[in-house]
C-alpha positions as a Markdown table, in Angstrom:
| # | Residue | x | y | z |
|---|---|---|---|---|
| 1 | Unk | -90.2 | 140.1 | -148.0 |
| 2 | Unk | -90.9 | 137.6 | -145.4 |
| 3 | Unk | -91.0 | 134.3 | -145.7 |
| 4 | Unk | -93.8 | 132.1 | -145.5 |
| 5 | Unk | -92.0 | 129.7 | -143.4 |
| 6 | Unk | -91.5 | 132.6 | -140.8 |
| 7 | Unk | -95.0 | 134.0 | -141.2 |
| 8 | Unk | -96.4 | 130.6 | -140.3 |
| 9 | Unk | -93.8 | 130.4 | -137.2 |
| 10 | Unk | -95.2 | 133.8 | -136.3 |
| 11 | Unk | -98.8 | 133.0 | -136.5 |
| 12 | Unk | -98.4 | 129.3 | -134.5 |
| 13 | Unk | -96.5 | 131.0 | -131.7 |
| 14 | Unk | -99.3 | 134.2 | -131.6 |
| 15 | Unk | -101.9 | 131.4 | -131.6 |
| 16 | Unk | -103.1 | 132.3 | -127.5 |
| 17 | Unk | -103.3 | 135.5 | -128.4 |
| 18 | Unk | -105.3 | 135.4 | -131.5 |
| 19 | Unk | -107.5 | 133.3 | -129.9 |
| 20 | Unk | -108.5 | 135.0 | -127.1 |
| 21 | Unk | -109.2 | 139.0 | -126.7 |
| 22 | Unk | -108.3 | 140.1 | -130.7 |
| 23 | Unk | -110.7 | 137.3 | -131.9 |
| 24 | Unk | -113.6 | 138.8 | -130.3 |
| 25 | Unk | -112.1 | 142.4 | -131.6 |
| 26 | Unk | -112.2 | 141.0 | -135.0 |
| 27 | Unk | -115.7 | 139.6 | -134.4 |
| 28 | Unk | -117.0 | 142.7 | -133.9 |
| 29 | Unk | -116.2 | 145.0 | -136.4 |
| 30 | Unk | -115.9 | 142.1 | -139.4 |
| 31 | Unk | -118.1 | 143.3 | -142.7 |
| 32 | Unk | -119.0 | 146.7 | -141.3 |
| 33 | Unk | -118.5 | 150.0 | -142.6 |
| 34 | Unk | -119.2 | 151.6 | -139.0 |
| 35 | Unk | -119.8 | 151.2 | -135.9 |
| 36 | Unk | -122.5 | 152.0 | -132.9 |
| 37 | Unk | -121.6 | 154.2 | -129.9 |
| 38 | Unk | -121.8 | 150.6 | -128.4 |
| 39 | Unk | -120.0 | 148.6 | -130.3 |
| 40 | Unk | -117.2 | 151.1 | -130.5 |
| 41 | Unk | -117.7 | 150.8 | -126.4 |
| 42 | Unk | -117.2 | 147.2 | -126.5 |
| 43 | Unk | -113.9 | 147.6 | -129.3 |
| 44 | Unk | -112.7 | 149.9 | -126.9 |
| 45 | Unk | -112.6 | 147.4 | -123.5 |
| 46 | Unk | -111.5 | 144.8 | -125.7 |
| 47 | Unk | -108.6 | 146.7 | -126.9 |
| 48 | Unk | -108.0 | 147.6 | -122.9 |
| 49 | Unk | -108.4 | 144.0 | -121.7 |
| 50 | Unk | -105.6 | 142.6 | -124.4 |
| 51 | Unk | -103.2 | 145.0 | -122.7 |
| 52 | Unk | -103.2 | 147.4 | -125.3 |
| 53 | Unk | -103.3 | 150.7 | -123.2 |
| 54 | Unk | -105.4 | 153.6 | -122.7 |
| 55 | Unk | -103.3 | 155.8 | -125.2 |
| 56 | Unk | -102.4 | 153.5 | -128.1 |
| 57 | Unk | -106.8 | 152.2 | -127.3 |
| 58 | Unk | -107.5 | 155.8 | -127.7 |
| 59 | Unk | -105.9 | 156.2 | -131.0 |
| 60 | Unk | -107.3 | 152.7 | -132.4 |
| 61 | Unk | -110.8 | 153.9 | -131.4 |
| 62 | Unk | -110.7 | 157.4 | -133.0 |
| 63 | Unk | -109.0 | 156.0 | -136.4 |
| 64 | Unk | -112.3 | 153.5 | -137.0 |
| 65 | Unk | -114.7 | 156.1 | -135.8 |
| 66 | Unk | -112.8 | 158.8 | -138.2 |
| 67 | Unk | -110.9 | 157.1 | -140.6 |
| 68 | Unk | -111.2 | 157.0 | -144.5 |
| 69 | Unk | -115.1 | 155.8 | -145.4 |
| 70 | Unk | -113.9 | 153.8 | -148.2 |
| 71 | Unk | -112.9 | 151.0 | -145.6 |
| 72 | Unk | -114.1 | 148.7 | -143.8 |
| 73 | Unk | -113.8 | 149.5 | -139.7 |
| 74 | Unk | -111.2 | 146.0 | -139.8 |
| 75 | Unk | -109.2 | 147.8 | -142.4 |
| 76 | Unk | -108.6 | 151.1 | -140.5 |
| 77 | Unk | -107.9 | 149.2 | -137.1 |
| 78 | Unk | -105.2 | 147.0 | -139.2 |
| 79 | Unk | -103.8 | 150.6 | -140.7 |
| 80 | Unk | -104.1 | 152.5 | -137.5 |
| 81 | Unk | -102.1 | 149.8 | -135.6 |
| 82 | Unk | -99.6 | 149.4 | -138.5 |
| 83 | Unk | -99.2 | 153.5 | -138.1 |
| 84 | Unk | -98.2 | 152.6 | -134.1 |
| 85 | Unk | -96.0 | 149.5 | -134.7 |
| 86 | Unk | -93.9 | 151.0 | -137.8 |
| 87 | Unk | -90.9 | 152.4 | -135.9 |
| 88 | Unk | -87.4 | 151.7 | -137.2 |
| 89 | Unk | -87.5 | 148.0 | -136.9 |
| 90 | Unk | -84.8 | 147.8 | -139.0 |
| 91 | Unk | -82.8 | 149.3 | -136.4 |
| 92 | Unk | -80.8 | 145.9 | -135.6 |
| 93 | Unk | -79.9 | 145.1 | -139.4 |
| 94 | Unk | -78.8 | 148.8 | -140.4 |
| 95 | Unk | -76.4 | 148.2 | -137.5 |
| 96 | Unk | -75.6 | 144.8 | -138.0 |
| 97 | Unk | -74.0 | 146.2 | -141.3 |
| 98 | Unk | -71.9 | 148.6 | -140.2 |
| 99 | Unk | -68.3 | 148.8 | -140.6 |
| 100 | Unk | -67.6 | 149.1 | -136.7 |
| 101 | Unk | -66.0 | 146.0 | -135.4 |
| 102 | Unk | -66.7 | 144.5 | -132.9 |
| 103 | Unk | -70.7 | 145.9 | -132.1 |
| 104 | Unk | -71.0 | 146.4 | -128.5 |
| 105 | Unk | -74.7 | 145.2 | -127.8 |
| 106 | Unk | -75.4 | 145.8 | -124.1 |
| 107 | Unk | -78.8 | 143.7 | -122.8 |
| 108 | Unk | -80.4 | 144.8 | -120.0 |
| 109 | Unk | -84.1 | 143.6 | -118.5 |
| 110 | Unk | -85.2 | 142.6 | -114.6 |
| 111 | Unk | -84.8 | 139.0 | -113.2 |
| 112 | Unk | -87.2 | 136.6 | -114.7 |
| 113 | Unk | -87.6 | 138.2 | -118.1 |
| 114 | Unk | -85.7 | 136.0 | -119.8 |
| 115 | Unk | -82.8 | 137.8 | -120.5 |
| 116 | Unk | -80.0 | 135.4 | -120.6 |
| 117 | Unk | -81.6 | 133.0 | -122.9 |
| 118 | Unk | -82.4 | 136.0 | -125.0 |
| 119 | Unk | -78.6 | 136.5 | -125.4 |
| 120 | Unk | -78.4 | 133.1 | -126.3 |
| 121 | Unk | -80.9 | 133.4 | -129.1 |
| 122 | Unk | -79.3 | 136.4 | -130.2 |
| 123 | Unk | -76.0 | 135.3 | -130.6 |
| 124 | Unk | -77.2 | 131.8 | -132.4 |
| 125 | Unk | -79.4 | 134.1 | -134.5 |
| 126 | Unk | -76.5 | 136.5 | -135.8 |
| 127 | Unk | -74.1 | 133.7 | -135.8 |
| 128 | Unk | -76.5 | 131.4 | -138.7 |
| 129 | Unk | -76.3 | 135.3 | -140.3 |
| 130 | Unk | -72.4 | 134.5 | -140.5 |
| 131 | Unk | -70.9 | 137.4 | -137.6 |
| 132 | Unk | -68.3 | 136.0 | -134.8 |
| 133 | Unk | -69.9 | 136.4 | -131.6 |
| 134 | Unk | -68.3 | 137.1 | -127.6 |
| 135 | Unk | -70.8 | 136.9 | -124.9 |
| 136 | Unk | -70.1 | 138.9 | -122.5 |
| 137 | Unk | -71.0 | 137.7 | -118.3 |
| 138 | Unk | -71.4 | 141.1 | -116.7 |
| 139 | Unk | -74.5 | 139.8 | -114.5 |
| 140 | Unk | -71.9 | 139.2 | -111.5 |
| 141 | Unk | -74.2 | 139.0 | -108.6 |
| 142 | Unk | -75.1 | 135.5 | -109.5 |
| 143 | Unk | -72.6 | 132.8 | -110.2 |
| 144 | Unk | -75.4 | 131.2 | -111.9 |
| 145 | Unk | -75.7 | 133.9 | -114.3 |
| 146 | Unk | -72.0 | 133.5 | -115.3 |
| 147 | Unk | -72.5 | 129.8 | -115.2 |
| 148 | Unk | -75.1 | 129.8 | -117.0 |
| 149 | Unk | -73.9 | 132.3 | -119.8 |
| 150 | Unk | -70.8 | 130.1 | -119.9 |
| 151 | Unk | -72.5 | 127.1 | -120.9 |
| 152 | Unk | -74.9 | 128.6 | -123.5 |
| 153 | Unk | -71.7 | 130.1 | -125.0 |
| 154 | Unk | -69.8 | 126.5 | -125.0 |
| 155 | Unk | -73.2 | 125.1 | -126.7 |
| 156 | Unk | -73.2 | 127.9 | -129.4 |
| 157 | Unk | -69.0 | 127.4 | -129.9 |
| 158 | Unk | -68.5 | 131.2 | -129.5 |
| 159 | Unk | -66.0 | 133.2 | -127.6 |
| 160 | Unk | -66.9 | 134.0 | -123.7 |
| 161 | Unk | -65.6 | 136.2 | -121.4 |
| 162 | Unk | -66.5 | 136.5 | -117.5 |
| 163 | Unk | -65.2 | 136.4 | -114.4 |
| 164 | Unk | -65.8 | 135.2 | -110.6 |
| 165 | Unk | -68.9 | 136.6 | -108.8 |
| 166 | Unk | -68.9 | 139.5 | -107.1 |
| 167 | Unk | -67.2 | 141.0 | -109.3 |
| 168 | Unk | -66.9 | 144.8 | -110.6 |
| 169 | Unk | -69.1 | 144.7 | -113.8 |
| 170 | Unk | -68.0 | 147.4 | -115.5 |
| 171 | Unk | -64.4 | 146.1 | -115.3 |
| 172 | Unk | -66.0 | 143.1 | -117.0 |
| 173 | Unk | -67.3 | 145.2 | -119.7 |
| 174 | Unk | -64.1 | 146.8 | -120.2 |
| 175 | Unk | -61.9 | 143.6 | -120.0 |
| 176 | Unk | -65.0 | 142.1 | -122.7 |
| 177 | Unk | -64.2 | 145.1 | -125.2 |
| 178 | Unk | -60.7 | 144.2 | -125.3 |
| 179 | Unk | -61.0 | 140.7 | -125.4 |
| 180 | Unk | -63.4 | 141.3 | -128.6 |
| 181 | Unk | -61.4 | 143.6 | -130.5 |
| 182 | Unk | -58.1 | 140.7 | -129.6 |
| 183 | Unk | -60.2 | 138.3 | -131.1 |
| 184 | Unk | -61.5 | 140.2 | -134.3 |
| 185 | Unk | -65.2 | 138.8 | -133.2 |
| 186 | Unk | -68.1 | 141.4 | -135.0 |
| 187 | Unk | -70.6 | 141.3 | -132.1 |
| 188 | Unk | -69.9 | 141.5 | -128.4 |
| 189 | Unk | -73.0 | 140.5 | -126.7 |
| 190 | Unk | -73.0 | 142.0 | -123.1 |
| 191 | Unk | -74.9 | 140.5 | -120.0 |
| 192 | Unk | -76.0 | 142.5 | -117.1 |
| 193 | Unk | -77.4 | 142.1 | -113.8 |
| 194 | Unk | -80.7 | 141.3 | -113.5 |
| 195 | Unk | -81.6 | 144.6 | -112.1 |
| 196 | Unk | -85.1 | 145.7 | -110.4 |
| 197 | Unk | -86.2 | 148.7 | -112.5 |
| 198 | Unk | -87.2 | 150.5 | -109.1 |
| 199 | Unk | -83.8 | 150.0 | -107.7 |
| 200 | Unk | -82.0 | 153.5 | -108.3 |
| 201 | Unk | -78.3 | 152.4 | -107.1 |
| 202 | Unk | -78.6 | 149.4 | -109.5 |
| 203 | Unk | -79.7 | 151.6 | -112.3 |
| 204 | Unk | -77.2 | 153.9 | -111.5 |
| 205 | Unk | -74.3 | 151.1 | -111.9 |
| 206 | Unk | -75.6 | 150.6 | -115.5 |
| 207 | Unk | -74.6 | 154.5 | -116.1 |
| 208 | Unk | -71.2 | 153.4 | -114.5 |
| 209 | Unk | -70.9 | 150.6 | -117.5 |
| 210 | Unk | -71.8 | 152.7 | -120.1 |
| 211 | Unk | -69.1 | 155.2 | -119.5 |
| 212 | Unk | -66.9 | 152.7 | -118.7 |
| 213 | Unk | -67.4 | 151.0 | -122.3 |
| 214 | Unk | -67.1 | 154.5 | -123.7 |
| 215 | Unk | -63.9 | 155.6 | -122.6 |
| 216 | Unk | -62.5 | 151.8 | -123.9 |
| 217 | Unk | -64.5 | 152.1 | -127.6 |
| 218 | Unk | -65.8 | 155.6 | -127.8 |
| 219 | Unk | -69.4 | 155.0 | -129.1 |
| 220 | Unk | -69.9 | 152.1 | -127.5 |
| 221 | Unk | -72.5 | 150.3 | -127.0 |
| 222 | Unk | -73.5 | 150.9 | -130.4 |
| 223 | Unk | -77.0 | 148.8 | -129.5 |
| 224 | Unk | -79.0 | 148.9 | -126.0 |
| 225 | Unk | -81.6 | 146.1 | -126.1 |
| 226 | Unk | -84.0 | 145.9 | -123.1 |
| 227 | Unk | -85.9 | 142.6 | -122.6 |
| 228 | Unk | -89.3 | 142.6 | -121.4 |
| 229 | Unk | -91.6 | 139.9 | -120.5 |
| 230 | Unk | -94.7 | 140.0 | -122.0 |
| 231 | Unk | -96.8 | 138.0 | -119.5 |
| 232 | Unk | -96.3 | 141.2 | -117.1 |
| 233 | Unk | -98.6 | 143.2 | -119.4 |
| 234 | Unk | -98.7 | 146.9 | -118.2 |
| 235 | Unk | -95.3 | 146.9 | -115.9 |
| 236 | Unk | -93.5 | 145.9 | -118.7 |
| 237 | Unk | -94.4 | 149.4 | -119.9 |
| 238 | Unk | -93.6 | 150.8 | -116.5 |
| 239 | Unk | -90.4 | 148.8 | -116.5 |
| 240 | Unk | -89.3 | 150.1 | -120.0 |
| 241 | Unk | -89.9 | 154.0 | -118.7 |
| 242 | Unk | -87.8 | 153.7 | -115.9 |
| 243 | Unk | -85.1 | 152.0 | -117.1 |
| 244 | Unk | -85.1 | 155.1 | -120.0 |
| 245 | Unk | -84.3 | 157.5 | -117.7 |
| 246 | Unk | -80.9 | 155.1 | -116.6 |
| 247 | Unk | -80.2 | 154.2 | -120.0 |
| 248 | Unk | -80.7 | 154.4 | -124.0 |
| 249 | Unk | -82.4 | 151.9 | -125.1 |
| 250 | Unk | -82.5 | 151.4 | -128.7 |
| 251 | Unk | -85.0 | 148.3 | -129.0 |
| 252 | Unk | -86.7 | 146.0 | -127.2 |
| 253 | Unk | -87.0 | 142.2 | -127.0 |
| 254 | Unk | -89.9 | 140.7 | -126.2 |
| 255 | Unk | -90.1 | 137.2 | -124.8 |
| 256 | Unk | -92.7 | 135.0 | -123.5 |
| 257 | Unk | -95.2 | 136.2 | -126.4 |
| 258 | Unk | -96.4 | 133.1 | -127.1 |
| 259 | Unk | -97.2 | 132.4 | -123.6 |
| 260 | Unk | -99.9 | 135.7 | -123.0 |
| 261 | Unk | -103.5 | 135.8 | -124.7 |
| 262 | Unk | -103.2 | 139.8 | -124.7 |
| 263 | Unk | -100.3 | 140.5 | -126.9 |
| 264 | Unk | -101.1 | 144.3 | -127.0 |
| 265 | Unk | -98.1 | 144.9 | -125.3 |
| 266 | Unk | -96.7 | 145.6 | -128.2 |
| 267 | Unk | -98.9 | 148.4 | -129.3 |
| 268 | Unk | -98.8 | 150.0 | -126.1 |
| 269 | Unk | -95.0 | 149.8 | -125.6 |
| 270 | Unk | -94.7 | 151.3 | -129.2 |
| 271 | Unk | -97.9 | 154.0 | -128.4 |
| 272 | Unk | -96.2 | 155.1 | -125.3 |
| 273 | Unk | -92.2 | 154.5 | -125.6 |
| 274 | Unk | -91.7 | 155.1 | -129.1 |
| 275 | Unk | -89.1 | 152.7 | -128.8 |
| 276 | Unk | -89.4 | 149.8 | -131.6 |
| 277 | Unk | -89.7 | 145.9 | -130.9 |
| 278 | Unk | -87.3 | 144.4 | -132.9 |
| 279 | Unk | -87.7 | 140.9 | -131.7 |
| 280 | Unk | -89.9 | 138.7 | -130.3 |
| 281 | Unk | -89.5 | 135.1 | -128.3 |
| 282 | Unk | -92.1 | 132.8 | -129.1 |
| 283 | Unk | -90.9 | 129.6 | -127.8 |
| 284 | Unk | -88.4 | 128.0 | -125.7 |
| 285 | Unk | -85.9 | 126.6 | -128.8 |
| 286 | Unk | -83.1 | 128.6 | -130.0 |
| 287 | Unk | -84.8 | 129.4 | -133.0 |
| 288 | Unk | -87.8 | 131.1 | -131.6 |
| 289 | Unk | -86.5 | 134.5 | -131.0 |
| 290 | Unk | -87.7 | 136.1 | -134.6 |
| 291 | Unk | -87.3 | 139.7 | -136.1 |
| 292 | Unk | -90.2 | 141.9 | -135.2 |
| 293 | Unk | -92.5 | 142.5 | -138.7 |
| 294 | Unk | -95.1 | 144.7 | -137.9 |
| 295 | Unk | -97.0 | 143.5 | -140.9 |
| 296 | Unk | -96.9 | 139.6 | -140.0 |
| 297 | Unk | -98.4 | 140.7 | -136.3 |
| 298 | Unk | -101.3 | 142.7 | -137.5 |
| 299 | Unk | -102.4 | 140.1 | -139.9 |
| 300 | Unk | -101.3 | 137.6 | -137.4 |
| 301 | Unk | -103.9 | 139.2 | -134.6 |
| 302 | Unk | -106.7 | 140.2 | -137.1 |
| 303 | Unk | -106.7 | 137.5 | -139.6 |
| 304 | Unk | -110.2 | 136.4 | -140.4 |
């Protein structure tokens, strides 16, 4: 169960994005049993303008228009978009139990998405859950990066690895699996270059890292995170589908939520990746990066 403390963290930081596009939603199909050829119209460019997607819009439309009678239209929108969202979002826990030490999480995600500070959030949220953390500085383009990753790691009192700039980042990520499984830590937390999603020879370096982290810890990384900003609406999407065919990517954070009054990204990055959201960033503090609960965001969006 989720607490009520979290549920109200979730529902402040979704507070743009209730307000805007899924408020109207809601004020559409509220009390009814069914809806007009128009109003279904309207649902359906509402659903479009809050950055929901054709496909996963499709699917919304078709579940009120031919859902169960016994509901309300509100009802089977909440359990249609319920039916999109419930992947294995507890991906990132099953793992976080295993008996594999250390976990070898590699994040990926383009400049700007806030990737680093996602690390950062990550590691201070498994650390308060009582694992011993490495952060790993394989984003060597930028000494700012490492710099930058060095300080967040000093704040949080975990282990760090890196190394200068320019650096061969897959001989980062090796050196990092070492160093972890030296220091007994449970989750290595991997940084990498900021890369452009349409860059082919940068995508192809990320191959180079995973078979590099293989041949050290063979079935490693046990966790491929890809972070996506979700004030970029539809390219996140487009980002996400590229970087699949470069890499396995097991879950995706989401930052920047609270910052968009669309929000459904998330429906269409579940609808058309069938790759689950396991957490979202929905503030700038270390504490706002929260576990993904697909049944705090649909109440959160359609609450009346």
């Amino acid at each position: 169960m989720v607490a009520v403390s979290l549920i109200k963290t979730i529902k402040d930081g979704l507070n743009r994005t209730r307000s805007g596009f899924w408020q109207k939603t809601v004020g559409t199909i509220t009390g009814k049993k069914s809806l007009s050829a128009l109003e279904l119209s309207q649902l359906e460019e509402q659903l479009i303008l809050a950055d929901v997607g054709i496909s996963a819009s499709e699917r919304l439309i078709n579940a009120v228009k031919n859902g169960p009678a016994g509901i309300t239209a509100l009802e089977r929108l909440k359990g249609e978009m319920l039916g999109i969202l419930s992947l294995d979002s507890n991906l990132i826990f099953q793992i976080s139990k295993s008996e594999i030490k250390p976990q070898v999480w590699l994040i990926i995600g383009v400049n700007g998405s806030g990737k680093t500070t996602s690390i950062a959030k990550l590691a201070h949220y498994l650390k308060d859950q009582g694992h011993q953390m490495m952060l790993a500085a394989g984003d060597t383009y930028r000494a700012a990066a490492i710099e930058q990753l060095k300080k967040w790691a000093d704040r949080l009192r975990v282990e760090f690895i890196g190394s200068q700039a320019g650096a061969d980042p897959a001989s980062v990520a090796y050196d990092a699996v070492e160093s972890a499984v030296a220091h007994k830590v449970s989750h290595l937390l991997i940084d990498t270059a900021g890369r452009l999603h349409t860059q082919k020879h940068l995508r192809d370096e990320l191959g180079k890292i995973y078979s590099t982290i293989g041949k050290k810890m063979p079935g490693a990384p046990h966790l491929t995170l890809l972070v996506l900003d979700a004030t970029t609406g539809q390219n996140a999407v487009s980002q996400a589908k590229l970087f699949s065919q470069a890499a396995r990517i097991d879950g995706i954070i989401l930052t920047k939520l609270d910052g968009t009054a669309k929000g459904g990204i998330v429906l269409a990055i579940a609808q058309e990746l069938r790759i689950p959201v396991l957490f979202t960033g929905i503030g700038e503090g270390l504490e706002d990066l929260l576990p993904f609960d697909p049944q705090v965001f649909t109440d959160s969006l359609l609450e009346q």
